[in-house]
C-alpha positions in Angstrom: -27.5 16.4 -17.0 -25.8 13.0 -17.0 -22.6 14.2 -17.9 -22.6 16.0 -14.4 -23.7 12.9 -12.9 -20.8 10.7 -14.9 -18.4 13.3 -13.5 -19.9 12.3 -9.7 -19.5 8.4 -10.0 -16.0 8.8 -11.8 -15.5 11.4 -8.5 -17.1 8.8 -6.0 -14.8 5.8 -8.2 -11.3 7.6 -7.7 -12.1 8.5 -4.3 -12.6 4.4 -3.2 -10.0 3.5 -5.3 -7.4 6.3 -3.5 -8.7 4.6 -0.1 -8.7 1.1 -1.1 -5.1 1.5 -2.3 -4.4 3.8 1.2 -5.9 0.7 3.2 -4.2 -2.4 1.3 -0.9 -0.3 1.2 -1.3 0.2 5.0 -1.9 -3.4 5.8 0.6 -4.9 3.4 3.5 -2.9 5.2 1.9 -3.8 8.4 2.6 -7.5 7.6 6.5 -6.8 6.0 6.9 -5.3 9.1 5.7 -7.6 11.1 7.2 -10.5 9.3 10.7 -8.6 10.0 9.7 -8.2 13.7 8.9 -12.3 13.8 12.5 -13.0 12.3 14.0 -11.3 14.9 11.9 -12.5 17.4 12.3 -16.2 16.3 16.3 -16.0 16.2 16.7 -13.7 19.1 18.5 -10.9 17.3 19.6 -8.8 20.3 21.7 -5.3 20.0 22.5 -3.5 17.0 21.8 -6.3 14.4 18.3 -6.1 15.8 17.9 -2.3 15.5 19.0 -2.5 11.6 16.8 -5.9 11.5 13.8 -3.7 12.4 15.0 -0.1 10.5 15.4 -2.4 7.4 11.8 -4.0 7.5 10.6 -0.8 8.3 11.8 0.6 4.8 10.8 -2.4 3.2 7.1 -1.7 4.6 7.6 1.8 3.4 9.0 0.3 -0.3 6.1 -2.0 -0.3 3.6 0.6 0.4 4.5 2.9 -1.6 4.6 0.3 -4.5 1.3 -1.1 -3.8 -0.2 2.5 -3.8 1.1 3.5 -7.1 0.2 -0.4 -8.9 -3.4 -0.5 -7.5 -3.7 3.7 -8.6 -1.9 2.8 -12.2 -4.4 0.0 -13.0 -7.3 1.8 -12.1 -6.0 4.8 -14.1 -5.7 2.2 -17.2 -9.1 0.7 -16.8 -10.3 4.0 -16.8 -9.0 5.1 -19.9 -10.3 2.2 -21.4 -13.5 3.0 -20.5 -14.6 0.2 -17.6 
C-alpha cells in the first residue's frame, strides 16, 4: 500500500518539477529577450541590423530556455536517484 502511494508523490514531484522548469524557462527567455529588445531600443537600431538584433535574442531566449529546462530537469533527476 505505500509503495503505490510513493509512486503518487514521486508522480505529483516530476509533475511540479516539469512545470517549475516550463515556467522559469519561460520567464528567463522572456527577460533575454527583452534585454535584446532594450539594446535596440536604447541605441536606436533601425532597419536590418534591428531585425537580426531581435532574430538573434530571440534564439538566445530559445538557447536559454531550452538550457534552463534540461539543468533544472537533470538536477532533479540526480536528487532523485539519490534518494531526496
Amino acid at each position: 500500500m505505500d509503495m503505490g502511494r510513493e509512486s503518487r508523490w514521486e508522480k505529483d514531484a516530476m509533475t511540479v518539477e516539469i512545470v517549475f522548469a516550463l515556467v522559469t524557462a519561460t520567464a528567463l527567455g522572456a527577460v533575454v529577450f527583452a534585454a535584446c529588445f532594450a539594446l535596440t531600443l536604447a541605441l536606436d537600431v533601425t532597419g536590418p541590423a534591428r531585425e537580426n538584433t531581435l532574430t538573434a535574442g530571440a534564439l538566445l531566449a530559445a538557447a536559454a530556455g531550452v538550457w534552463r529546462t534540461v539543468r533544472v530537469l537533470r538536477r532533479f533527476d540526480a536528487r532523485r536517484r539519490q534518494g531526496h
